[in-house]
N, CA, C and O of each residue as an XYZ file, in Angstrom:
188
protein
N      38.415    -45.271    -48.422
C      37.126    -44.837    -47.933
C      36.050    -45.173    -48.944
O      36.403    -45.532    -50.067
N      34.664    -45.078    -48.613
C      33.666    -45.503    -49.443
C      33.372    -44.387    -49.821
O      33.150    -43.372    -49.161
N      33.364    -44.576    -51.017
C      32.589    -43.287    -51.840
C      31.534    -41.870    -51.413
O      31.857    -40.745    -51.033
N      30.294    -42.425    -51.640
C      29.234    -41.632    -51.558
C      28.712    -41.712    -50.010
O      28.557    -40.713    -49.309
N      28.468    -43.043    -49.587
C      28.435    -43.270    -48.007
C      29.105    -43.732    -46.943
O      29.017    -44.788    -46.316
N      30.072    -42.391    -46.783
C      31.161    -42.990    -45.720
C      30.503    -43.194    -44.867
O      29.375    -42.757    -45.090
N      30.664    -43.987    -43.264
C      30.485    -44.328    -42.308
C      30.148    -43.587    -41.472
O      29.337    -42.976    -42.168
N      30.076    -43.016    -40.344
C      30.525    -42.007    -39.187
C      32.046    -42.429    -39.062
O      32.863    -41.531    -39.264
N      32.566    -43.817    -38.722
C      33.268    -44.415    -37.991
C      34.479    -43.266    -39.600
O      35.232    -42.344    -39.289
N      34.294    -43.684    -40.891
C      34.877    -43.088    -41.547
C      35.300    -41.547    -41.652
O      36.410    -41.117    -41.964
N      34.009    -40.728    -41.275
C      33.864    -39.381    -41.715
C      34.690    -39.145    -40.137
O      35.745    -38.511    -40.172
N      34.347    -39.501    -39.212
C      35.498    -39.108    -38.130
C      37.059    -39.036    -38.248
O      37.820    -38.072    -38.160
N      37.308    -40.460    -38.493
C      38.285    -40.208    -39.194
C      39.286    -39.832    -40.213
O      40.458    -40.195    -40.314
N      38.372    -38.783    -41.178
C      38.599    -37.878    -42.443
C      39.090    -36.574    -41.341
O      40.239    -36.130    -41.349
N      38.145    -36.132    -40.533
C      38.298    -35.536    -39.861
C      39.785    -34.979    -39.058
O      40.325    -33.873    -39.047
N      40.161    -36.341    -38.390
C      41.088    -36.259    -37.172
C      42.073    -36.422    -38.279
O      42.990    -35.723    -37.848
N      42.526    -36.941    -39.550
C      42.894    -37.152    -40.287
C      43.601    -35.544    -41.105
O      44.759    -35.128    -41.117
N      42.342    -34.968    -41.709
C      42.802    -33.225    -41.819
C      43.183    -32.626    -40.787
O      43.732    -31.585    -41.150
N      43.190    -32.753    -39.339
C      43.510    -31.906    -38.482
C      45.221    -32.395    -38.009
O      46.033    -31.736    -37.360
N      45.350    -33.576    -38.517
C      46.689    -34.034    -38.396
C      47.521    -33.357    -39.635
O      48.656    -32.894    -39.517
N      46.804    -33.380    -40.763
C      47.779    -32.750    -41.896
C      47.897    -31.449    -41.629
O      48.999    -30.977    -41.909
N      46.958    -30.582    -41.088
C      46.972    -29.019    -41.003
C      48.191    -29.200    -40.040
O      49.301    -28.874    -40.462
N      48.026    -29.824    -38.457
C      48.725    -29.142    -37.826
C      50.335    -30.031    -37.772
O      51.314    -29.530    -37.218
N      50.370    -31.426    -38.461
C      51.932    -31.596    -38.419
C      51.670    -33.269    -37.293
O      52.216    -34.364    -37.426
N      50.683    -32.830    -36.308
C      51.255    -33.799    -35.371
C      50.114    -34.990    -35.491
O      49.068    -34.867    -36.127
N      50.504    -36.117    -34.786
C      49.284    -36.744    -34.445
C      48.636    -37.648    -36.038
O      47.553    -38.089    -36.424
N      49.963    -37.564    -36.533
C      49.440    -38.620    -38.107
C      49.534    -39.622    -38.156
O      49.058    -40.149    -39.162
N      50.339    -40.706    -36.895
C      50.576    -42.120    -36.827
C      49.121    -42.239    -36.323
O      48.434    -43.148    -36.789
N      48.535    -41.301    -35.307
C      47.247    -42.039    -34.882
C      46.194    -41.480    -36.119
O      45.387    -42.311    -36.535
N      46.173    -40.322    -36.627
C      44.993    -40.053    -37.823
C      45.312    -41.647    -38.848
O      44.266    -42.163    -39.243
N      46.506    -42.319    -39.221
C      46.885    -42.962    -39.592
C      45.934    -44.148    -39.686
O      45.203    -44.496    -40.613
N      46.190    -44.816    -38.163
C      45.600    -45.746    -37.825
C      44.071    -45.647    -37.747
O      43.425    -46.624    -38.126
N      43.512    -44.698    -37.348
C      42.016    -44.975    -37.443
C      41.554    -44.529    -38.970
O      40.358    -44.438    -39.247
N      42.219    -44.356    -39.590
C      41.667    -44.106    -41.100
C      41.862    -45.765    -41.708
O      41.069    -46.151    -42.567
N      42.686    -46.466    -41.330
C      42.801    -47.881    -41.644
C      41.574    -48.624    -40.640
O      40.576    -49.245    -41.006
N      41.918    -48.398    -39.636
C      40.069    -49.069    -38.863
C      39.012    -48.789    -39.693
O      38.354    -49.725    -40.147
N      38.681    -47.398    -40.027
C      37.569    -47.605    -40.562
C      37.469    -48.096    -41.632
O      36.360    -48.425    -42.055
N      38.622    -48.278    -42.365
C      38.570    -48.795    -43.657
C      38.315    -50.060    -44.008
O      37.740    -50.512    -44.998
N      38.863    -50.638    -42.978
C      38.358    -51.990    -42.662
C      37.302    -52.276    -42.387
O      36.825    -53.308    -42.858
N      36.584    -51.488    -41.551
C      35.281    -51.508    -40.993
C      33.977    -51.640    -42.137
O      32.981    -52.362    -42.084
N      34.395    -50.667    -43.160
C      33.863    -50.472    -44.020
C      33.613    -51.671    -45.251
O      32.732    -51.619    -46.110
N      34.387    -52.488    -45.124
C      34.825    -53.712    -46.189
C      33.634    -54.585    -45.909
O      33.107    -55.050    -46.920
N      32.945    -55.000    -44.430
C      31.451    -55.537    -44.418
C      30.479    -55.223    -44.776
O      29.559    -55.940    -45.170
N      30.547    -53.528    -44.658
C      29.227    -52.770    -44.704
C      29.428    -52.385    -46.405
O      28.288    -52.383    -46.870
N      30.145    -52.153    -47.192
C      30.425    -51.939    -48.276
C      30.730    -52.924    -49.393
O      30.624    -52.632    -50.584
N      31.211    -54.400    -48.823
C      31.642    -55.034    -49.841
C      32.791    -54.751    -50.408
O      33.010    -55.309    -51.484
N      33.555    -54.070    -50.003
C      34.445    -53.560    -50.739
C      36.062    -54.733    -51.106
O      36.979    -54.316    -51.813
């Protein structure tokens, strides 16, 4: 993730991301969109 200015596309998926660790299920997909945005982020960031 980018530092100081995550994305939306990112901070959503921080999101769906903690709600997968709290509740157990649903971490292959928190998974995958934490890698989308991460990618996403590599234009807008340079990274």
């Amino acid at each position: 993730m980018s530092g100081k200015n995550p994305s939306a596309k990112q901070q959503a998926a921080r999101k769906v991301q903690s709600e997968a660790d709290r509740s157990g299920t649903g971490k292959g997909k928190a998974r995958e969109l934490q890698s989308e945005a991460d990618r996403a982020a590599v234009p807008k960031h340079g990274l």
